[in-house]
mmCIF file of the N, C-alpha and C atoms, coordinates in Angstrom:
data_MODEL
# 
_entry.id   MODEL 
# 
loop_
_atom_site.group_PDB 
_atom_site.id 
_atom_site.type_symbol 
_atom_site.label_atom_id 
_atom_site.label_alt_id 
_atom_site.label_comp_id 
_atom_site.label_asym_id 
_atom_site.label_entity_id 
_atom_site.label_seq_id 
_atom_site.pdbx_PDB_ins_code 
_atom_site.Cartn_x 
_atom_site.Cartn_y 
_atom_site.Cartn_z 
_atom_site.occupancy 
_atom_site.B_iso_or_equiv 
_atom_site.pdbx_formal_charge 
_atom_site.auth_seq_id 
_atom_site.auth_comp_id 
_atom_site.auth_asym_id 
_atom_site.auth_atom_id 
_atom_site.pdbx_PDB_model_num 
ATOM 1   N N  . UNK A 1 1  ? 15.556 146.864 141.330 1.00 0.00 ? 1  UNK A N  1 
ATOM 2   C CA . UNK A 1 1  ? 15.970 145.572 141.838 1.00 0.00 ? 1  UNK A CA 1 
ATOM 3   C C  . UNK A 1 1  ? 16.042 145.623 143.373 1.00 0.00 ? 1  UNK A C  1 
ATOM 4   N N  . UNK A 1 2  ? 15.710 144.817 144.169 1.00 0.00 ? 2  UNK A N  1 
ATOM 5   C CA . UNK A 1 2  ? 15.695 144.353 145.256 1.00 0.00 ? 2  UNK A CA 1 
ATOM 6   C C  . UNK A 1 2  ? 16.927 143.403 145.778 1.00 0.00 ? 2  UNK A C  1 
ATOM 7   N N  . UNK A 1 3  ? 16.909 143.406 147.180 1.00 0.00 ? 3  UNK A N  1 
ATOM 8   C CA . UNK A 1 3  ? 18.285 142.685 147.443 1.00 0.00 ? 3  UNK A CA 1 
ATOM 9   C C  . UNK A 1 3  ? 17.320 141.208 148.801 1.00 0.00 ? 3  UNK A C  1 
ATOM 10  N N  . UNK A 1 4  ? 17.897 140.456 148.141 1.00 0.00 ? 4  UNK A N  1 
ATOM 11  C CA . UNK A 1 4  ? 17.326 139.102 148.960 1.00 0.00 ? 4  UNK A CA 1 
ATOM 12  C C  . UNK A 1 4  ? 18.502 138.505 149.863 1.00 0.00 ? 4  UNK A C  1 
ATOM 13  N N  . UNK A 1 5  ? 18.512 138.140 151.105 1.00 0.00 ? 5  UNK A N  1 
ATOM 14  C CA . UNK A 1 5  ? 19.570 137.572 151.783 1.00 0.00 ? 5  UNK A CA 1 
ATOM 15  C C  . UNK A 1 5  ? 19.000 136.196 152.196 1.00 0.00 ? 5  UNK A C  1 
ATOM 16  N N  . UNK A 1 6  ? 17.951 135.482 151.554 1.00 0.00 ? 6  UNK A N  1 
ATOM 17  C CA . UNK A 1 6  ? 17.892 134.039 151.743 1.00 0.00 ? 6  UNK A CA 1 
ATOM 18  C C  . UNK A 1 6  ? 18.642 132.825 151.644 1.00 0.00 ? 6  UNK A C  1 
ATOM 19  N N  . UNK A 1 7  ? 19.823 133.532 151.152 1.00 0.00 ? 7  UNK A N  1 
ATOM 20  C CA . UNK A 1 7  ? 21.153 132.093 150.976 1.00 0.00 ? 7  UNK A CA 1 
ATOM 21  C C  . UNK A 1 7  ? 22.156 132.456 152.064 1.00 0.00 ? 7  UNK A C  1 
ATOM 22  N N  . UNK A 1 8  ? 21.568 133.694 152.653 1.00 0.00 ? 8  UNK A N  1 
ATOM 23  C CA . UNK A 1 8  ? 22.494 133.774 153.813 1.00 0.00 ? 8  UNK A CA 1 
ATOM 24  C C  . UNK A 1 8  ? 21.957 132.595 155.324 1.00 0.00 ? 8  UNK A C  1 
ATOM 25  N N  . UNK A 1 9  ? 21.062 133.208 154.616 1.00 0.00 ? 9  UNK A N  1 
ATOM 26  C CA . UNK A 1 9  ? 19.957 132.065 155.819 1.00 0.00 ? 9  UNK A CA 1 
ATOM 27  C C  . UNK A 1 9  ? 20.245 130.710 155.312 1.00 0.00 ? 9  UNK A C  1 
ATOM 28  N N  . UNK A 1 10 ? 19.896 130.294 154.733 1.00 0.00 ? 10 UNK A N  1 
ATOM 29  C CA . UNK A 1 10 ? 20.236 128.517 154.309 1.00 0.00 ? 10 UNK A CA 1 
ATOM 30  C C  . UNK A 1 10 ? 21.189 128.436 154.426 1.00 0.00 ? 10 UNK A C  1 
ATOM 31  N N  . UNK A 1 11 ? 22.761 129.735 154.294 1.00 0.00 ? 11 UNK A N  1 
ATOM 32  C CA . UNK A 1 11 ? 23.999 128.928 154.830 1.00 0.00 ? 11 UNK A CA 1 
ATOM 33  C C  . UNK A 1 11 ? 24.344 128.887 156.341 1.00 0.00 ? 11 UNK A C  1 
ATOM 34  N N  . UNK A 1 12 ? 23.515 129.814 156.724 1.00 0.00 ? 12 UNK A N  1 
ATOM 35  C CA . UNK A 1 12 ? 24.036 130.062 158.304 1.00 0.00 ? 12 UNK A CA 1 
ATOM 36  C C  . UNK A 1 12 ? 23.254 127.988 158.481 1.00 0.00 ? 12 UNK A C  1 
ATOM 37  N N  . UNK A 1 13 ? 22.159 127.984 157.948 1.00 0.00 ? 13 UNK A N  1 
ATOM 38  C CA . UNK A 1 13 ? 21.413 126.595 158.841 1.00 0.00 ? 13 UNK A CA 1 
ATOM 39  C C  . UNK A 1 13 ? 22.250 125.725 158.178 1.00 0.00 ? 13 UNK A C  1 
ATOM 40  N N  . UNK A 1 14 ? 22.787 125.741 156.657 1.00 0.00 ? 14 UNK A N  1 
ATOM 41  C CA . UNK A 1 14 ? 23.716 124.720 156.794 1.00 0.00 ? 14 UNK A CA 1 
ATOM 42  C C  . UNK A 1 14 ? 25.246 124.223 157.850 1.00 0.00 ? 14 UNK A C  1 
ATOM 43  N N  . UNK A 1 15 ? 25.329 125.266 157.911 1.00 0.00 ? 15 UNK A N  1 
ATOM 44  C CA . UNK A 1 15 ? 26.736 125.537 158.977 1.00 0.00 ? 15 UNK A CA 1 
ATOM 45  C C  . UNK A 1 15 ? 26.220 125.481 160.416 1.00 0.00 ? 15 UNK A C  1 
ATOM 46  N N  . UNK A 1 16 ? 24.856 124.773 160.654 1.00 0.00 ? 16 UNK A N  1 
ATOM 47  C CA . UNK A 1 16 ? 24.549 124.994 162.360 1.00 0.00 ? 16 UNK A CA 1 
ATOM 48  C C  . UNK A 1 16 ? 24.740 126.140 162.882 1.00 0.00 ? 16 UNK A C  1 
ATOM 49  N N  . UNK A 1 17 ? 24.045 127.421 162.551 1.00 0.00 ? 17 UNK A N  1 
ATOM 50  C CA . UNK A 1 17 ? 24.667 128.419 163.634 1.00 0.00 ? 17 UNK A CA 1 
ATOM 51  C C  . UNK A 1 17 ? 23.076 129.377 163.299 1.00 0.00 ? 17 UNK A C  1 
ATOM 52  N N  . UNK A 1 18 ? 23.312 130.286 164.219 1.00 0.00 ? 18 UNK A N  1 
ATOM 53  C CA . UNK A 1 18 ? 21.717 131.053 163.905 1.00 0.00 ? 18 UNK A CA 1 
ATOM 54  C C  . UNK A 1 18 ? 22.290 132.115 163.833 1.00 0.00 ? 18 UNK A C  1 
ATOM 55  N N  . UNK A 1 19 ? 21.357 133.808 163.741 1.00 0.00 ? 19 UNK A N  1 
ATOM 56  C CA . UNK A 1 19 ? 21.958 134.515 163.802 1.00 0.00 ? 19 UNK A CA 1 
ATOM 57  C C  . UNK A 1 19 ? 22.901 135.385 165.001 1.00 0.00 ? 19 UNK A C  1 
ATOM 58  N N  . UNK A 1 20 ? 22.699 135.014 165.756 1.00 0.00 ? 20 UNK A N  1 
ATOM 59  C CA . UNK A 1 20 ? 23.298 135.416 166.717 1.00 0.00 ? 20 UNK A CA 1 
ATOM 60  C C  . UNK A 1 20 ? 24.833 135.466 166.937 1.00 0.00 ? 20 UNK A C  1 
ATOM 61  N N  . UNK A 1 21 ? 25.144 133.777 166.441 1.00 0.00 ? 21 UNK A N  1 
ATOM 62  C CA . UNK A 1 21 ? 26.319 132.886 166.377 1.00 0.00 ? 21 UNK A CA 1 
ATOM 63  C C  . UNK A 1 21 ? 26.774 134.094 165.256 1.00 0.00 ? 21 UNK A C  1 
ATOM 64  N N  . UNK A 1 22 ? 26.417 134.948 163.945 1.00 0.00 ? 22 UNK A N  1 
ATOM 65  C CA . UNK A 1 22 ? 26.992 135.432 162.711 1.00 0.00 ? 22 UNK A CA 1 
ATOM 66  C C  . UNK A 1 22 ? 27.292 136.374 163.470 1.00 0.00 ? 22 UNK A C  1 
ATOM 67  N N  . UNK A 1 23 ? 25.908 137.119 164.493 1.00 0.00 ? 23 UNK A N  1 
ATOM 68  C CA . UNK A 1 23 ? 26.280 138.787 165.039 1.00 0.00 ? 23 UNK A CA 1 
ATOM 69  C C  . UNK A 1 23 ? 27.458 138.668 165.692 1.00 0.00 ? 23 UNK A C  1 
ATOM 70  N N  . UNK A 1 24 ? 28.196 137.484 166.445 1.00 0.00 ? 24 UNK A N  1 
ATOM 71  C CA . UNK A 1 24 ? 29.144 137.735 167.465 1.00 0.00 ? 24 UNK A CA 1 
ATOM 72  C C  . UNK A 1 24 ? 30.646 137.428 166.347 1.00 0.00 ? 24 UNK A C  1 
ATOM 73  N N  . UNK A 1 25 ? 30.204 136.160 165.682 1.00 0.00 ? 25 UNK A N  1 
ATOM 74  C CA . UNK A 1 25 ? 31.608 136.001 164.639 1.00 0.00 ? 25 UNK A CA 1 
ATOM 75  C C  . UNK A 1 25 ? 31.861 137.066 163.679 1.00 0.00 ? 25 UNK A C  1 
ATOM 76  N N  . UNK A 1 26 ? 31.430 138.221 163.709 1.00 0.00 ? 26 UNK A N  1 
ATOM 77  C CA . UNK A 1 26 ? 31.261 138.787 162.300 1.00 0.00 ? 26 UNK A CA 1 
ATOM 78  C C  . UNK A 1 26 ? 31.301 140.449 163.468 1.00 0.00 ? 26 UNK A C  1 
ATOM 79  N N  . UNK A 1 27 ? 30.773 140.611 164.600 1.00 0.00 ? 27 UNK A N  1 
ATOM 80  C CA . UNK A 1 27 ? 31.094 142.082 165.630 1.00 0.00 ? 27 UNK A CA 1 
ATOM 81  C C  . UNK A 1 27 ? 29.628 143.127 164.539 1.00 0.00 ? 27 UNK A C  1 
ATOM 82  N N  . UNK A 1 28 ? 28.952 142.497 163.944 1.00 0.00 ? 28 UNK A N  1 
ATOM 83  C CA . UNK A 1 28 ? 27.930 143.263 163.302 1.00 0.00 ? 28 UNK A CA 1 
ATOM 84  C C  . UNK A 1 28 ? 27.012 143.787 164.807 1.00 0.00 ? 28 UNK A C  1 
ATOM 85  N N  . UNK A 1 29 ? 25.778 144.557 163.977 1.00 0.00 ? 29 UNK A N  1 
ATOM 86  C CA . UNK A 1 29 ? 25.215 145.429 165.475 1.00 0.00 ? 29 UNK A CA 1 
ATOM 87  C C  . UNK A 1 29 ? 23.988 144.541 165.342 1.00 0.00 ? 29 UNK A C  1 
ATOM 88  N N  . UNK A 1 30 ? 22.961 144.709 166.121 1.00 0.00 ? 30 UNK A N  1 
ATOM 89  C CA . UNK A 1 30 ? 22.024 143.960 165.849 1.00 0.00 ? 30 UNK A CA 1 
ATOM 90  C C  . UNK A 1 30 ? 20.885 144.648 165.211 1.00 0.00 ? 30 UNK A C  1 
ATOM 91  N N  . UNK A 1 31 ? 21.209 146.121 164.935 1.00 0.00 ? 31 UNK A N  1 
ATOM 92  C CA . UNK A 1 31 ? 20.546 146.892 164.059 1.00 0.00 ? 31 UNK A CA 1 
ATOM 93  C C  . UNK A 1 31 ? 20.755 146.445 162.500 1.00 0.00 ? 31 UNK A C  1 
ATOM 94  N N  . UNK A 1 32 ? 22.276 146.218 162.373 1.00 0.00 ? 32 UNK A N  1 
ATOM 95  C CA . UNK A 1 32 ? 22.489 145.415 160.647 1.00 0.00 ? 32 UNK A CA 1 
ATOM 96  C C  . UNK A 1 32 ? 22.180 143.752 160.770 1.00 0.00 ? 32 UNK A C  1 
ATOM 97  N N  . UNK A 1 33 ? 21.720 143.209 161.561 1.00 0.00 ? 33 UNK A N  1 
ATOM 98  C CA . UNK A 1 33 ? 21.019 141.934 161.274 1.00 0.00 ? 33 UNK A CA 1 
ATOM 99  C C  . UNK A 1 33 ? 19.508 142.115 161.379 1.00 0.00 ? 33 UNK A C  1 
ATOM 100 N N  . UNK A 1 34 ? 19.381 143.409 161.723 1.00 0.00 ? 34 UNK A N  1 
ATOM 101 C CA . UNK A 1 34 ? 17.230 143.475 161.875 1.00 0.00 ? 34 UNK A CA 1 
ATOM 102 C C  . UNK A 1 34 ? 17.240 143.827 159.956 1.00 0.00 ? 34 UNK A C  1 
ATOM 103 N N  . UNK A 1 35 ? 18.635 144.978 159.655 1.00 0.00 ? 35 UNK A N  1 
ATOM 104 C CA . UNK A 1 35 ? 18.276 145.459 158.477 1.00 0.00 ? 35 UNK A CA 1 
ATOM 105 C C  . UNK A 1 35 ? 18.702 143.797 157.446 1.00 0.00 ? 35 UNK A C  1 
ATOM 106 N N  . UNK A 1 36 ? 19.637 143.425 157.664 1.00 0.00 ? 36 UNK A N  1 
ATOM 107 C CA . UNK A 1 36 ? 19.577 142.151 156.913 1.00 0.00 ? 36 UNK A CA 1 
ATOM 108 C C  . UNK A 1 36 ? 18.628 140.929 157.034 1.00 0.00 ? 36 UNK A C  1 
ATOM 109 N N  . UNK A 1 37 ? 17.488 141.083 157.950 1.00 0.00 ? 37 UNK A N  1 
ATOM 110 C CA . UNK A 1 37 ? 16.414 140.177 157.843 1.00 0.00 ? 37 UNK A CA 1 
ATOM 111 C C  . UNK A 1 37 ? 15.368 140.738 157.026 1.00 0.00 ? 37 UNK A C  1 
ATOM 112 N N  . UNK A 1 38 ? 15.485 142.080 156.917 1.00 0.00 ? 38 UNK A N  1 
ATOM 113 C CA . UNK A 1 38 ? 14.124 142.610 156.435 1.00 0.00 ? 38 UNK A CA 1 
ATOM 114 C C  . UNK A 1 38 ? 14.579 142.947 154.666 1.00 0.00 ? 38 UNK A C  1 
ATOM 115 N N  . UNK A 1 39 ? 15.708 142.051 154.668 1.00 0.00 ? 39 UNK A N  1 
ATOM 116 C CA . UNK A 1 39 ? 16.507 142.496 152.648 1.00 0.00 ? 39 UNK A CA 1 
ATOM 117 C C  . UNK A 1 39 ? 16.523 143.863 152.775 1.00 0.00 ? 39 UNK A C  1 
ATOM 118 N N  . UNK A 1 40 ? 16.875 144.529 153.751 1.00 0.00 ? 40 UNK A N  1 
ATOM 119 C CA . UNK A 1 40 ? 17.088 145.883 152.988 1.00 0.00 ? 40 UNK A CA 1 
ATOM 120 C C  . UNK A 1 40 ? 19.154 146.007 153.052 1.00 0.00 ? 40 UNK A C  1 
ATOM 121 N N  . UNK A 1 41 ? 18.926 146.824 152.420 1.00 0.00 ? 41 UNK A N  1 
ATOM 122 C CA . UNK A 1 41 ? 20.347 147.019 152.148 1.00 0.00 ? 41 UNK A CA 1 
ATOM 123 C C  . UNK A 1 41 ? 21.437 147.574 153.234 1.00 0.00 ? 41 UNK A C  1 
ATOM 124 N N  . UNK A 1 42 ? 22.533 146.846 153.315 1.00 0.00 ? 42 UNK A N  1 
ATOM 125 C CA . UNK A 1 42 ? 23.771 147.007 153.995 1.00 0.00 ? 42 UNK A CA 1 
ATOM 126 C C  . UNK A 1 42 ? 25.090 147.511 153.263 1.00 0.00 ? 42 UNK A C  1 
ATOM 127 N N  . UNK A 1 43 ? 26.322 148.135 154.248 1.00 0.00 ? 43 UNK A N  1 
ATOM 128 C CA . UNK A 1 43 ? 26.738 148.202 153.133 1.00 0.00 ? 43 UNK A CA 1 
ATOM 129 C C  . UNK A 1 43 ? 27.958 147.087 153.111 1.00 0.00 ? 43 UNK A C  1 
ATOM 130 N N  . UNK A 1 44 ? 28.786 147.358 151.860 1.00 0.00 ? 44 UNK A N  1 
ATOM 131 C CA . UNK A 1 44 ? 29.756 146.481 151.119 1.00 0.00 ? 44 UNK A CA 1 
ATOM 132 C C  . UNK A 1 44 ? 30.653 146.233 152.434 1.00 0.00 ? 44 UNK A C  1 
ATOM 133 N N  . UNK A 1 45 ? 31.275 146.881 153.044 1.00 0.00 ? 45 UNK A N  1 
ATOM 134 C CA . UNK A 1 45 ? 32.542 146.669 154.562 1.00 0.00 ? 45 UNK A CA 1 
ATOM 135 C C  . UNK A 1 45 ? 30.883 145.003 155.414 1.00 0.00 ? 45 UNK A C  1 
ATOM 136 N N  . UNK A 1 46 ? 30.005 145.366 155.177 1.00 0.00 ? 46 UNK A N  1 
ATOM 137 C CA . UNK A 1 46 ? 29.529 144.387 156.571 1.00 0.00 ? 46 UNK A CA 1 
ATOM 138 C C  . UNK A 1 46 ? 29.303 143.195 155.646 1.00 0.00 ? 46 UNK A C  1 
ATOM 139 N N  . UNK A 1 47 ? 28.770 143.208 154.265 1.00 0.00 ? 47 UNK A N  1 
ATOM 140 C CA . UNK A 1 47 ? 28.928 141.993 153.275 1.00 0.00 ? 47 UNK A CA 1 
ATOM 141 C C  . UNK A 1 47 ? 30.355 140.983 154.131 1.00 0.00 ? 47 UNK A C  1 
ATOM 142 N N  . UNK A 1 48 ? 31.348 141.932 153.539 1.00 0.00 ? 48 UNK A N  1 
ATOM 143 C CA . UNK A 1 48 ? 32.722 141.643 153.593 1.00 0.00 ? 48 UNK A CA 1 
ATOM 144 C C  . UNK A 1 48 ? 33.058 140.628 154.312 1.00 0.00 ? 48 UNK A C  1 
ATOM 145 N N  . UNK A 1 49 ? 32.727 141.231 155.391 1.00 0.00 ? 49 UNK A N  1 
ATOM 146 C CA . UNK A 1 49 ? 33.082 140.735 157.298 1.00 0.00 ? 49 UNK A CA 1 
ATOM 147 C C  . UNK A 1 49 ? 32.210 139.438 157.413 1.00 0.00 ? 49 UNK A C  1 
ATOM 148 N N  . UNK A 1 50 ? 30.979 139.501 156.710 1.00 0.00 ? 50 UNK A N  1 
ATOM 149 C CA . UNK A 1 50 ? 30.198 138.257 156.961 1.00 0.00 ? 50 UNK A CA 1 
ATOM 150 C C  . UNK A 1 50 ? 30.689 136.745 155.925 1.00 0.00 ? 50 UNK A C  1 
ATOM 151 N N  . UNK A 1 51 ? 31.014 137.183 154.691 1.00 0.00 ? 51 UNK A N  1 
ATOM 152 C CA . UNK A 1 51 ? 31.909 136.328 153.795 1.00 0.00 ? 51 UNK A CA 1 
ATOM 153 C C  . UNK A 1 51 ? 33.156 136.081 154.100 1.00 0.00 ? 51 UNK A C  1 
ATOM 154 N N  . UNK A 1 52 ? 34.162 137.197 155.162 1.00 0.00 ? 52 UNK A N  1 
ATOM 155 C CA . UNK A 1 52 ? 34.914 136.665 155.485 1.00 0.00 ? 52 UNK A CA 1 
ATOM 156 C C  . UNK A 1 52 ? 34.891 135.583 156.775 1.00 0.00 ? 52 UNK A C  1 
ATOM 157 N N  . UNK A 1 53 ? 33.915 135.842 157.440 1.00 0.00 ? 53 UNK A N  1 
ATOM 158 C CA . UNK A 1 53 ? 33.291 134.552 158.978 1.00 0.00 ? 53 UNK A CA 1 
ATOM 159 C C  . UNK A 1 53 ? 32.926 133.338 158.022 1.00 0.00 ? 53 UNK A C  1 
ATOM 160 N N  . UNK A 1 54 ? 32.354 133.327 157.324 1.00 0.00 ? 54 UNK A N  1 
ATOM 161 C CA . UNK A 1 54 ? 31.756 132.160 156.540 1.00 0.00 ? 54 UNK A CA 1 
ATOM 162 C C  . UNK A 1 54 ? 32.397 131.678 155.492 1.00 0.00 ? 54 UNK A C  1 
ATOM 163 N N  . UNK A 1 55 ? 33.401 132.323 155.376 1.00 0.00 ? 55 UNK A N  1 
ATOM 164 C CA . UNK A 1 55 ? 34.264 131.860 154.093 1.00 0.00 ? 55 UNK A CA 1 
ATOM 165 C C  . UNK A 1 55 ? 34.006 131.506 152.735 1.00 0.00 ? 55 UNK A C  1 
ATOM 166 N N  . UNK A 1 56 ? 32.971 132.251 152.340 1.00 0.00 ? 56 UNK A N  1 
ATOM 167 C CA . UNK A 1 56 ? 32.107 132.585 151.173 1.00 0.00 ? 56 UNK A CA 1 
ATOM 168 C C  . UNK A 1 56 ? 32.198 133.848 150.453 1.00 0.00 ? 56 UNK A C  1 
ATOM 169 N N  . UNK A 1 57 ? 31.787 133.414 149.192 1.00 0.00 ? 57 UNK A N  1 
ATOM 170 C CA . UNK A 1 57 ? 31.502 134.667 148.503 1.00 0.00 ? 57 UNK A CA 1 
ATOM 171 C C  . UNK A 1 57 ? 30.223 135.711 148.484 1.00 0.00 ? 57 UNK A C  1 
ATOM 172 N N  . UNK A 1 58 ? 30.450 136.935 148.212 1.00 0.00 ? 58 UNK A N  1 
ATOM 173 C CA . UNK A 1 58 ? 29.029 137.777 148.261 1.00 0.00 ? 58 UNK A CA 1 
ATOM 174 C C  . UNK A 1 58 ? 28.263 136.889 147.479 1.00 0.00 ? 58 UNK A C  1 
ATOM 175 N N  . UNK A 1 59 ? 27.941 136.455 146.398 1.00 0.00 ? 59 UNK A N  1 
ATOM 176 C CA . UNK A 1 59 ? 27.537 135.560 145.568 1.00 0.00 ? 59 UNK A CA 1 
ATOM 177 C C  . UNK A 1 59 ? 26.661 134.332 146.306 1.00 0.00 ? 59 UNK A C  1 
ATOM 178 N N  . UNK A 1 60 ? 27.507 133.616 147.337 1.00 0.00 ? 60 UNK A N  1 
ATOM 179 C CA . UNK A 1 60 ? 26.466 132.883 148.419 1.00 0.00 ? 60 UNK A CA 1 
ATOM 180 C C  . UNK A 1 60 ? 25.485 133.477 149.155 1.00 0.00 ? 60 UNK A C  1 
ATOM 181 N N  . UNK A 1 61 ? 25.590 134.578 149.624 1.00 0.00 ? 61 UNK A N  1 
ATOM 182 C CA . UNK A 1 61 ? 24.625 134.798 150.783 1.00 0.00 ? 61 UNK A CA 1 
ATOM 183 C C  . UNK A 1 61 ? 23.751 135.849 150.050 1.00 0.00 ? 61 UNK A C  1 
ATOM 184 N N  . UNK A 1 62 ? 23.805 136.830 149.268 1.00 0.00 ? 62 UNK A N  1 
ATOM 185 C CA . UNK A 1 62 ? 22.450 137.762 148.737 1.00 0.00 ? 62 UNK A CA 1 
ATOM 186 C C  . UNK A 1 62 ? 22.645 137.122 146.621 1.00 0.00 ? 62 UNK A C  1 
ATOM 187 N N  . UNK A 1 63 ? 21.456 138.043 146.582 1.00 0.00 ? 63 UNK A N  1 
ATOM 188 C CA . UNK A 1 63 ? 21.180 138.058 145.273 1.00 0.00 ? 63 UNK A CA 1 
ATOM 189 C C  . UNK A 1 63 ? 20.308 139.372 145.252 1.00 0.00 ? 63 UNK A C  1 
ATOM 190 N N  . UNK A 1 64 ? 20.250 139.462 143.698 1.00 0.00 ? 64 UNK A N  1 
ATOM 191 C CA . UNK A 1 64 ? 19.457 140.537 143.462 1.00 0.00 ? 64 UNK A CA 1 
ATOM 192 C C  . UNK A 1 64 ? 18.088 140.268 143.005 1.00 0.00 ? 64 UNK A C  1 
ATOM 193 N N  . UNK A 1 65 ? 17.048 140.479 142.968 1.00 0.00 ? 65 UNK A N  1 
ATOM 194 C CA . UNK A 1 65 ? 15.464 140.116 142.550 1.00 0.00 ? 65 UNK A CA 1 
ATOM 195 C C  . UNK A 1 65 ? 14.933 141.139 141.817 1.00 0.00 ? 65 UNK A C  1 
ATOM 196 N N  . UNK A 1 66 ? 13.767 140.674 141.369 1.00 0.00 ? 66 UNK A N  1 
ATOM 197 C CA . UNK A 1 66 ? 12.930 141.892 140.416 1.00 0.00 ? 66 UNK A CA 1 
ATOM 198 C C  . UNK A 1 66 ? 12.123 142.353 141.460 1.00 0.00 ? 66 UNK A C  1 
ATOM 199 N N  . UNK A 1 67 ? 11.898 144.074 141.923 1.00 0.00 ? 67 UNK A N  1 
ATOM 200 C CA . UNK A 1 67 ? 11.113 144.869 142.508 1.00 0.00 ? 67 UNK A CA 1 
ATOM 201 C C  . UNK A 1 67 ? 9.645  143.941 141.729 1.00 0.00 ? 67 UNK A C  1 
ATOM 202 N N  . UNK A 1 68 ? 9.127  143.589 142.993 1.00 0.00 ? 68 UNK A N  1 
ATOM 203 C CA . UNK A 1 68 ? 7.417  143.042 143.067 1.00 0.00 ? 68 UNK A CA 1 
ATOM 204 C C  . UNK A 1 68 ? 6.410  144.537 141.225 1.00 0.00 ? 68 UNK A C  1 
ATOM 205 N N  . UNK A 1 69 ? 6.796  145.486 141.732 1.00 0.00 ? 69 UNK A N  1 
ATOM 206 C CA . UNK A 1 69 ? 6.401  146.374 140.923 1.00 0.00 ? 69 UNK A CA 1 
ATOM 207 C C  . UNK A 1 69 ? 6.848  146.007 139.392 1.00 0.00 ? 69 UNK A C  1 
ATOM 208 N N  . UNK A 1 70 ? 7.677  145.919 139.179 1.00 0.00 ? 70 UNK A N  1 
ATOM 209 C CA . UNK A 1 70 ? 8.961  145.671 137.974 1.00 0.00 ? 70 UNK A CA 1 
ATOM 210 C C  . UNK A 1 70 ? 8.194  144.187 137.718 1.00 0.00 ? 70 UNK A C  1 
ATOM 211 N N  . UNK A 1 71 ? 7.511  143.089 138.127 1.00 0.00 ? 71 UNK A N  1 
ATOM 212 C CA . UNK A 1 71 ? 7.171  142.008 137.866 1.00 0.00 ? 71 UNK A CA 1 
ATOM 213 C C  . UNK A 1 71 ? 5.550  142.579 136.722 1.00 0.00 ? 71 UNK A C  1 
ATOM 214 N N  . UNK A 1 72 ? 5.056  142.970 137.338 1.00 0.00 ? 72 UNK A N  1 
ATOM 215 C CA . UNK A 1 72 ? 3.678  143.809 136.736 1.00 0.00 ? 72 UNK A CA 1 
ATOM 216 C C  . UNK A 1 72 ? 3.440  144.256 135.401 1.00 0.00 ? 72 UNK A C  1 
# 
């Protein structure tokens, strides 16, 4: 399984803010927003920090997907 952060993205644009606005509300590095653009995995403490800025659940911003391979 794969990890998708595309509802993180549709909530940041629902809430007007880009990523930048998350890197500074949230003190993330901009190394864990290159790794959270590219879906690769972060861990559970930076989830946290970003659901707690946005006031959401892990549940809003990632999901899990079927490995492209695993579809085959």
């Amino acid at each position: 399984m794969a990890v998708s952060y595309k509802k993180l993205w549709k909530l940041l644009i629902d809430k007007d803010m880009i990523k930048k606005d998350l890197r500074e509300l949230t003190g993330v590095s901009t190394t864990t927003m290159s790794r959270l653009s590219k879906d690769e995995n972060v861990s559970t403490e930076i989830l946290s920090k970003i659901c707690s800025a946005l006031g959401c659940d892990v549940g809003d911003i990632m999901e899990f997907v079927p490995d492209k391979k695993e579809e085959q």
